[in-house]
C-alpha positions as CSV (number, residue, x, y, z in Angstrom):
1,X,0.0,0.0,0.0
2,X,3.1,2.2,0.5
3,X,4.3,1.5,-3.5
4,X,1.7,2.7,-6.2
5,X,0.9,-0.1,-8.7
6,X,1.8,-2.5,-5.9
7,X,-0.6,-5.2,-4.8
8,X,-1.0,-8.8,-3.3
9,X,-3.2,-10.9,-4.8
10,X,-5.5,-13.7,-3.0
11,X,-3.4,-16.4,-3.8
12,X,-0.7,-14.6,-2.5
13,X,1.6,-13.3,-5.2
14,X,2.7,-9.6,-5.6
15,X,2.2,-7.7,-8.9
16,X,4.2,-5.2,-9.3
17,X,2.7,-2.8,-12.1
18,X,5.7,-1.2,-13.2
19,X,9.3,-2.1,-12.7
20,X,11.7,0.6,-11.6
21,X,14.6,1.1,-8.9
22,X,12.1,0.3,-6.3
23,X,11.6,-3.1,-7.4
24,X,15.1,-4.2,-6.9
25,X,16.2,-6.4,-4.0
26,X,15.4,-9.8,-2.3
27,X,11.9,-11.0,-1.4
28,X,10.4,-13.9,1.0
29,X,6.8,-14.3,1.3
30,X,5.8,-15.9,5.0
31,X,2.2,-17.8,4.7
32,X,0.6,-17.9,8.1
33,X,-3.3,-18.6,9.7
34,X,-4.3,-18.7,13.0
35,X,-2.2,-21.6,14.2
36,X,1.0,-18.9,13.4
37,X,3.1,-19.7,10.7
38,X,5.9,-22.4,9.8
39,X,8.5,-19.4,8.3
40,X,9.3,-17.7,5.8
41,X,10.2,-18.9,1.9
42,X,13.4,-18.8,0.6
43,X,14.4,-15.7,-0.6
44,X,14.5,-14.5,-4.2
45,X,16.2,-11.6,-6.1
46,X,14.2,-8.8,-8.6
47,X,16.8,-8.1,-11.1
48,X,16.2,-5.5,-13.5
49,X,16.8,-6.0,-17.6
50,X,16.3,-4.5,-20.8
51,X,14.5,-6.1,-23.9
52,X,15.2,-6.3,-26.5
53,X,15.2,-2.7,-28.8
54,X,16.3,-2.9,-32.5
55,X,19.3,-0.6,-33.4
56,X,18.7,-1.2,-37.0
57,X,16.1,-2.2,-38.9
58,X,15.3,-3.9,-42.5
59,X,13.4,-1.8,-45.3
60,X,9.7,-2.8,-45.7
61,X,10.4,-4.0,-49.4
62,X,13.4,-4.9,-50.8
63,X,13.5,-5.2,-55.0
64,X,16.2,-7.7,-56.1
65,X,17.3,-9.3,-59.8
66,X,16.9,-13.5,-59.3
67,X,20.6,-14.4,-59.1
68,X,22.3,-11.7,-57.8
69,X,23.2,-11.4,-54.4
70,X,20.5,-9.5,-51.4
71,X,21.6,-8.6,-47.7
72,X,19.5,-7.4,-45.4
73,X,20.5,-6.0,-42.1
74,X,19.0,-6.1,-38.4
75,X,20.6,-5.6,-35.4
76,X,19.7,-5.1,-32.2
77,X,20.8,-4.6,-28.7
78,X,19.3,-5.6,-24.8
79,X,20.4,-6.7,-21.3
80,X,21.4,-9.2,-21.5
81,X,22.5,-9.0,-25.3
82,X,20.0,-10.7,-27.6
83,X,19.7,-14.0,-30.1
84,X,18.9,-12.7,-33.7
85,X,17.2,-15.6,-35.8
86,X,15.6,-15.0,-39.3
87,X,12.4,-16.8,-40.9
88,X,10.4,-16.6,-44.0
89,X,6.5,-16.2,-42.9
90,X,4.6,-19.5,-44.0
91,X,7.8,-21.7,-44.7
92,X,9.8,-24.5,-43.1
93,X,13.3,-23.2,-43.4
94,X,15.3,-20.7,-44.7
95,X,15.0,-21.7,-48.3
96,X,18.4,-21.8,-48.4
97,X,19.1,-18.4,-46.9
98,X,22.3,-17.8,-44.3
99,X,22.7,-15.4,-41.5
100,X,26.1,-13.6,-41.4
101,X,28.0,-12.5,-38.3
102,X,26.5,-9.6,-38.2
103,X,23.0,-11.2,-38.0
104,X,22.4,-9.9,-41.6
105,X,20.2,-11.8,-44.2
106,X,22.2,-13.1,-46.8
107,X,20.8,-14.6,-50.0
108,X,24.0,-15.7,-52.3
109,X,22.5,-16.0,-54.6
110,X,18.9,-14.7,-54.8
111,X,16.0,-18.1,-56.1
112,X,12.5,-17.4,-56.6
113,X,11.6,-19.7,-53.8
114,X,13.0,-16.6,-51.7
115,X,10.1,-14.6,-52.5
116,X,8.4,-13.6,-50.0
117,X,7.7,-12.2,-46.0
118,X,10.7,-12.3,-44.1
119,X,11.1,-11.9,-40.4
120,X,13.8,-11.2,-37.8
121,X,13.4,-11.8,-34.0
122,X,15.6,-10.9,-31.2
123,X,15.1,-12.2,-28.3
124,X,16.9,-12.6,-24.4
125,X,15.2,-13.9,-21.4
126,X,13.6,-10.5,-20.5
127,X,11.1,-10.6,-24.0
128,X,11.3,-11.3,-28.1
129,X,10.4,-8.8,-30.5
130,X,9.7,-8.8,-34.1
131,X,10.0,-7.2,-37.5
132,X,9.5,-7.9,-40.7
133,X,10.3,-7.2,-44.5
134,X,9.2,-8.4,-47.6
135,X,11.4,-9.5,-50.6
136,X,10.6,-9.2,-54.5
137,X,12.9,-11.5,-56.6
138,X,12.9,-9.9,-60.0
139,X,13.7,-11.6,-63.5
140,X,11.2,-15.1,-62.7
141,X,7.9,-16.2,-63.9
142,X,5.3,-15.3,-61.5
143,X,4.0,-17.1,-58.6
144,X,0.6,-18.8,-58.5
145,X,-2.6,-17.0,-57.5
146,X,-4.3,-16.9,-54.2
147,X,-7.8,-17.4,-53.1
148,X,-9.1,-19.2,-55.7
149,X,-13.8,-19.3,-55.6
150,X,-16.0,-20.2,-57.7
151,X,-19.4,-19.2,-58.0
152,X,-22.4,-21.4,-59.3
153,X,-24.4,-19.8,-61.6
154,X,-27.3,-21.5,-63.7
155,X,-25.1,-24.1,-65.5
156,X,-22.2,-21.5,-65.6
157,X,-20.0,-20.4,-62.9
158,X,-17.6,-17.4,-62.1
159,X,-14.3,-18.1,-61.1
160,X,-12.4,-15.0,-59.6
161,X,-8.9,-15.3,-57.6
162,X,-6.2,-12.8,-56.3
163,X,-2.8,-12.4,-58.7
164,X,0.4,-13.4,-57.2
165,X,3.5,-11.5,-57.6
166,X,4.2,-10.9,-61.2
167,X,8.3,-11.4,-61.2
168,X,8.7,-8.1,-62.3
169,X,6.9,-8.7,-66.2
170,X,3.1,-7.8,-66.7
171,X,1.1,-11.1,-66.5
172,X,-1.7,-12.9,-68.2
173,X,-4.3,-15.6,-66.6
174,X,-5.9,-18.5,-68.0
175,X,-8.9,-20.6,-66.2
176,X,-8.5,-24.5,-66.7
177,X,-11.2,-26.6,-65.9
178,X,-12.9,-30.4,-66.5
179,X,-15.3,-32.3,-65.5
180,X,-15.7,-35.1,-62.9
181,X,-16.3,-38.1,-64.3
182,X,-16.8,-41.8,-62.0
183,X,-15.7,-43.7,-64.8
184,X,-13.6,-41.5,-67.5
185,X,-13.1,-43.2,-70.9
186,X,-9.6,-42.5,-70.6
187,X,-6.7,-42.9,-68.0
188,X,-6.5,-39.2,-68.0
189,X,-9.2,-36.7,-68.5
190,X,-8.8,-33.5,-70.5
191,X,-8.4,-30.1,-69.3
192,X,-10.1,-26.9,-71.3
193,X,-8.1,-23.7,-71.3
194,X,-9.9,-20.1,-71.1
195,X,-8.0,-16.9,-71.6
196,X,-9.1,-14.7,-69.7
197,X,-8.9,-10.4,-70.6
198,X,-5.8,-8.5,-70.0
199,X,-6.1,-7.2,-66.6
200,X,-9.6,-8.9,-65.5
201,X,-9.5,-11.2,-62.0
202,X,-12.4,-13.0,-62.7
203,X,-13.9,-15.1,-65.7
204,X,-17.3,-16.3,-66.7
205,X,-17.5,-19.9,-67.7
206,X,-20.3,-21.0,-69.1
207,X,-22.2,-24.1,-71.1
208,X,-21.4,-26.5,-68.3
209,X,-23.7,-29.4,-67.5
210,X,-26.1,-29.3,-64.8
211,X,-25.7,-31.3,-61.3
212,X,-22.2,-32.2,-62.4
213,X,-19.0,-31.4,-60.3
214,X,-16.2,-29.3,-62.4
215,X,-12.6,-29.0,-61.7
216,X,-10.8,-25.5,-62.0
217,X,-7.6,-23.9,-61.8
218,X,-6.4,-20.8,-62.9
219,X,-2.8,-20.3,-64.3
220,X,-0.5,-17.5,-64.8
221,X,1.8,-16.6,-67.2
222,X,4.4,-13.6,-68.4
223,X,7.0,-13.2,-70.8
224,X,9.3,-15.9,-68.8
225,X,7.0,-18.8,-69.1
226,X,4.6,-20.3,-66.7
227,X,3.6,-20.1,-63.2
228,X,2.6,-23.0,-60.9
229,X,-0.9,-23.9,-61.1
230,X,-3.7,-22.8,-58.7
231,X,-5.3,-24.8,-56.1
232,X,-8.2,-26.9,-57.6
233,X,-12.2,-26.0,-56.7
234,X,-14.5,-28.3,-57.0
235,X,-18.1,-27.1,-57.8
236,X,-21.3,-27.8,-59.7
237,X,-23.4,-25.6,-61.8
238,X,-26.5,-24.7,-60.9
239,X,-29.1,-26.7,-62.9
240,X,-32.7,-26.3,-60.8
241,X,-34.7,-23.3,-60.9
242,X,-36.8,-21.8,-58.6
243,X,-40.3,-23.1,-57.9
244,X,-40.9,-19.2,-58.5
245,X,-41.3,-17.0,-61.5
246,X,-38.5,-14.5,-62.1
247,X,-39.2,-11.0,-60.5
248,X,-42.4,-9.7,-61.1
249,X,-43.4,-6.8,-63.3
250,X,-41.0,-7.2,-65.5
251,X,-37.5,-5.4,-65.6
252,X,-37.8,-1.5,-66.4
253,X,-34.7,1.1,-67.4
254,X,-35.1,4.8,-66.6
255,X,-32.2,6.9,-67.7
256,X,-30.7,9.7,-65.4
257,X,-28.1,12.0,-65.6
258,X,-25.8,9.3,-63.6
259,X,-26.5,5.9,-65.8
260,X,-29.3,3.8,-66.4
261,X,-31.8,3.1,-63.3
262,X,-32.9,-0.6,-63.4
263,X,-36.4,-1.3,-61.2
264,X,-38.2,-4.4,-60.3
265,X,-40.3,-5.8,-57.9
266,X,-39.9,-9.2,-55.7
267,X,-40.9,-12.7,-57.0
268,X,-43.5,-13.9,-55.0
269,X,-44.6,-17.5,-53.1
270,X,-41.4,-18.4,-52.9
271,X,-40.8,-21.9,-51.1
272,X,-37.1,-20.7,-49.6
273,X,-36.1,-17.3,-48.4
274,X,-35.2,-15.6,-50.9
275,X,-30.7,-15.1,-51.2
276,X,-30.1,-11.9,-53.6
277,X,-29.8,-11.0,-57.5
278,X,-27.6,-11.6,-60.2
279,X,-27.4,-8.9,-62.8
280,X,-26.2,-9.4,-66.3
281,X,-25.6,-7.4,-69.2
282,X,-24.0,-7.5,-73.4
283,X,-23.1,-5.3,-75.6
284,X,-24.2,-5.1,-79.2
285,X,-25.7,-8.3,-79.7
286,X,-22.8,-9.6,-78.0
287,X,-22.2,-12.5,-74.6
288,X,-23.7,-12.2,-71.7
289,X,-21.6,-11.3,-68.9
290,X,-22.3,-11.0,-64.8
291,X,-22.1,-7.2,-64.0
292,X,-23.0,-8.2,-60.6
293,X,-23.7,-11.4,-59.0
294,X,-23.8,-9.8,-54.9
295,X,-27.0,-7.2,-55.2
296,X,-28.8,-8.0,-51.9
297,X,-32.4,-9.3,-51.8
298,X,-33.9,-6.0,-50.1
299,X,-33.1,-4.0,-52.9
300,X,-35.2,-3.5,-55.7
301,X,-33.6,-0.9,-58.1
302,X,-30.2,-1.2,-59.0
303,X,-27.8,2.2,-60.9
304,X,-25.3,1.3,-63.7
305,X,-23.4,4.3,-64.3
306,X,-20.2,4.7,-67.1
307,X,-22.3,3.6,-70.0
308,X,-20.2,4.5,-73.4
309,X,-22.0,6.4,-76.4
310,X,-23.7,4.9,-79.1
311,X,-23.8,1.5,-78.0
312,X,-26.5,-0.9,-77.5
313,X,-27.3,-2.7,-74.3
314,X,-29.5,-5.3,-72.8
315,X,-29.7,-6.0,-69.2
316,X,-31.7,-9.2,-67.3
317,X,-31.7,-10.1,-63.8
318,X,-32.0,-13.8,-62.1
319,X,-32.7,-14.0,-58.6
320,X,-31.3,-17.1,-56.2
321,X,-33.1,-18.5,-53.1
322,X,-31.5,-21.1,-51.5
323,X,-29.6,-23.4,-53.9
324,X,-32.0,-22.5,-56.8
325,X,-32.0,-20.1,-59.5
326,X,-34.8,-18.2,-61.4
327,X,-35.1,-18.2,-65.0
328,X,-33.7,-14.7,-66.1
329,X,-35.8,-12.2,-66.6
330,X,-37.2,-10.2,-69.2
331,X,-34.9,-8.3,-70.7
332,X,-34.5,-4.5,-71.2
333,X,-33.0,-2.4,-74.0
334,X,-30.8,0.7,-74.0
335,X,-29.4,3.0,-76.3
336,X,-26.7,5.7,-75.8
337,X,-26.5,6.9,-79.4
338,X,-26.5,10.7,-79.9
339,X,-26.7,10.8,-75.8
340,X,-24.4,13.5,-74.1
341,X,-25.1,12.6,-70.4
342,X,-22.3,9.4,-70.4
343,X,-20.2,8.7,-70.0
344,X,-19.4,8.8,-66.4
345,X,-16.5,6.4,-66.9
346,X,-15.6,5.6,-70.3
347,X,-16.6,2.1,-70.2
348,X,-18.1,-0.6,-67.8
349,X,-15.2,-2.5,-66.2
350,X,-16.5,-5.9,-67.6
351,X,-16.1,-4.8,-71.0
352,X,-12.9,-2.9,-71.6
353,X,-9.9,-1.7,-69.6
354,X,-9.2,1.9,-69.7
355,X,-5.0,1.5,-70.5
356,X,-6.9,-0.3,-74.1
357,X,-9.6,1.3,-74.5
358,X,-6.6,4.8,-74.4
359,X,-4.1,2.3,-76.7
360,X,-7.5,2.2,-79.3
361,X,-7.9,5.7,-79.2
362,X,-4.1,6.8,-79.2
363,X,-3.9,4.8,-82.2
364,X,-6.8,5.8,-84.4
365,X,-5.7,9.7,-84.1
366,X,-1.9,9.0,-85.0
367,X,-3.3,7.2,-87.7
368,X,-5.0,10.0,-88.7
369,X,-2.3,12.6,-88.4
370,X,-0.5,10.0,-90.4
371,X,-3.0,10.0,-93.5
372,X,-3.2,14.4,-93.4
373,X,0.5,14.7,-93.2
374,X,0.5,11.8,-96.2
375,X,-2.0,13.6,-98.3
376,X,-0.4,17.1,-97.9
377,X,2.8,15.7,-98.6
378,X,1.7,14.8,-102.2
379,X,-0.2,17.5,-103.0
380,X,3.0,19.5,-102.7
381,X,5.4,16.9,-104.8
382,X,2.8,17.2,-107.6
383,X,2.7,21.0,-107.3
384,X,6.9,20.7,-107.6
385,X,6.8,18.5,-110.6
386,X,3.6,20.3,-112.6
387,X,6.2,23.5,-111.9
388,X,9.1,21.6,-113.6
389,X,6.9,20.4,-116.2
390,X,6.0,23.9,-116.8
391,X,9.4,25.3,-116.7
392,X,10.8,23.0,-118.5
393,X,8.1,24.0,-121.9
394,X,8.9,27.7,-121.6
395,X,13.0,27.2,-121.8
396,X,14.2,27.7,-125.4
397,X,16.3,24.9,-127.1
398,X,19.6,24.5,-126.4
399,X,21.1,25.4,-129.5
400,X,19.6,29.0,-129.7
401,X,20.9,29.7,-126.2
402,X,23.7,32.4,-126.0
């Protein structure tokens, strides 16, 4: 009661809140009751250390060329003086990585296995602390992606993932999938390949058979070759429908100054509680592809803005309950041509990414500066030569000339 922060708990023990020069010295704790008391314990000492404290530190990222050589630095200092030990984050091992006498990192030489979190610990009998920094081997094909889902769709399903590390070169994705068969008429069944859009995460696949378990991977490649597959998924299309019509009243488009406003209402008598909406959408006549497969089942209007001009879409919308599917909907027409109120955006992100939609457009105009500068280029050479021409029928012979 004399100390602030100190107290004694029921079982007995002290806590002392925070340690400072008060602390120090020798302690013996004396149980007793109303008998008395057999003595005192033997006494022990409160020393006081340091922890741990880094001195220096790694970078958060480190960029490095595969092959070459990487060291990464951490020191730090304590009472008594502390154990360094490095580790890569999610890995057995050092991957073949060293620790100098200096407690540096040392990669000699850099492998793309080495990719990755690294962390370095210090640690003495007082406490262990930790940092960490990640390394990005350059120069390699890139690693395979992460968190890999598929999502059923009425005999169809969209398979989106998260990219791993590129190896320094812009990347490319392909989906891979087959089907499960019990008794396959071969030893080994065959996979189907999808490319999927320059910078798109996600790929429709459809024409799949109903109530029958797919296979998919997705695979990524850059200008160095191929990464390591994905993780498989297993899923099966969705093949029922609902025992319910598709929302009522049909699907209706009002344009606004911000995009098209798309309205329904509910489907009723529905035997399961009713999950959420799937809207879909093409362009020009073109496939059908999932704008957005999450929209909850209390709304009932949805806004697409960053329509283009002059284009032609059509929009329908399926709704889920359960592990059913409606039929789609009716589907709704719209226009943009001649309108000036899009684009918002200058196109929806399923369709077209902005760095080619800008390469398309760059293009076109230098072609065009291309074909004016051709054209006035040879109106002036036949200018020069109808001169010469010209010139050349005024000049008297030779043989009169002075």
């Amino acid at each position: 009661s004399q100390l602030p922060g100190w107290s004694v708990r029921p079982d007995g023990s002290i806590v002392i809140a925070t340690g400072n020069d008060d602390a120090l010295g020798v302690y013996t704790c004396t149980p007793y009751n109303s008998y008395g008391t057999a003595g005192a314990s033997r006494p022990t000492r409160v020393l006081l250390k340091d922890p741990p404290a880094f001195t220096v530190r790694p970078k958060e990222e480190y960029f490095q060329e595969v092959g070459r050589e990487l060291v990464i630095p951490c020191t730090a200092h304590g009472d008594p003086p502390p154990t360094i030990t490095w580790g890569k984050v999610g890995s057995a091992g050092q991957s073949g990585a060293q620790v100098d006498g200096n407690s540096s990192l040392v990669f000699r030489p850099l492998v793309k296995e080495q990719h990755g979190l690294w962390e370095c610990t210090a640690t003495n009998p007082v406490a262990s602390v930790s940092t960490a920094t990640t390394v990005h081997v350059l120069g390699t094909s890139p690693h395979a992606v992460t968190n890999v889902s598929v999502l059923p769709l009425l005999l169809a399903a969209n398979i989106s993932w998260e990219p791993g590390f590129d190896g320094g070169y812009f990347q490319r994705f392909s989906v891979w999938y087959t089907p499960l068969v019990k008794h396959p008429p071969r030893a080994h069944h065959d996979w189907v390949s999808l490319a999927v859009p320059a910078g798109a995460q996600h790929l429709l696949v459809e024409n799949l058979q109903p109530d029958m378990s797919y296979q998919f991977s997705v695979l990524a490649q850059n200008k160095l070759g191929s990464g390591p597959f994905s993780q498989i998924v297993t899923s099966v299309p969705r093949g029922k429908r609902a025992p319910t019509q598709p929302p009522r009243n049909a699907l209706t488009a009002n344009e606004t100054a911000r995009g098209v406003l798309l309205r329904w209402e509910p489907p009723a008598q529905l035997s399961v509680a009713l999950s959420g909406y799937a809207l879909e959408l093409r362009q020009d006549r073109g496939g059908w592809e999932v704008l957005e497969r999450s929209i909850p089942s209390t709304e009932s209007q949805v806004l697409v803005p960053g329509l283009i001009k002059d284009a032609f879409y059509e929009f329908r919308l399926v709704a889920f309950a359960g592990s059913y599917i409606s039929d789609p909907s009716n589907t709704v027409n719209v226009s943009t041509a001649g309108m000036e109120v899009y684009p918002s955006r200058t196109q929806l992100p399923e369709l077209l990414p902005q760095p080619v939609l800008a390469g398309v457009i760059g293009g076109i105009c230098f072609l065009s500066v291309a074909v004016i500068f051709s054209t006035m280029a040879a109106c002036i050479m036949n200018r020069r030569r109808a001169a010469r021409l010209q010139k050349r029928r005024q000049d008297p012979p030779l043989v009169f000339s002075p």
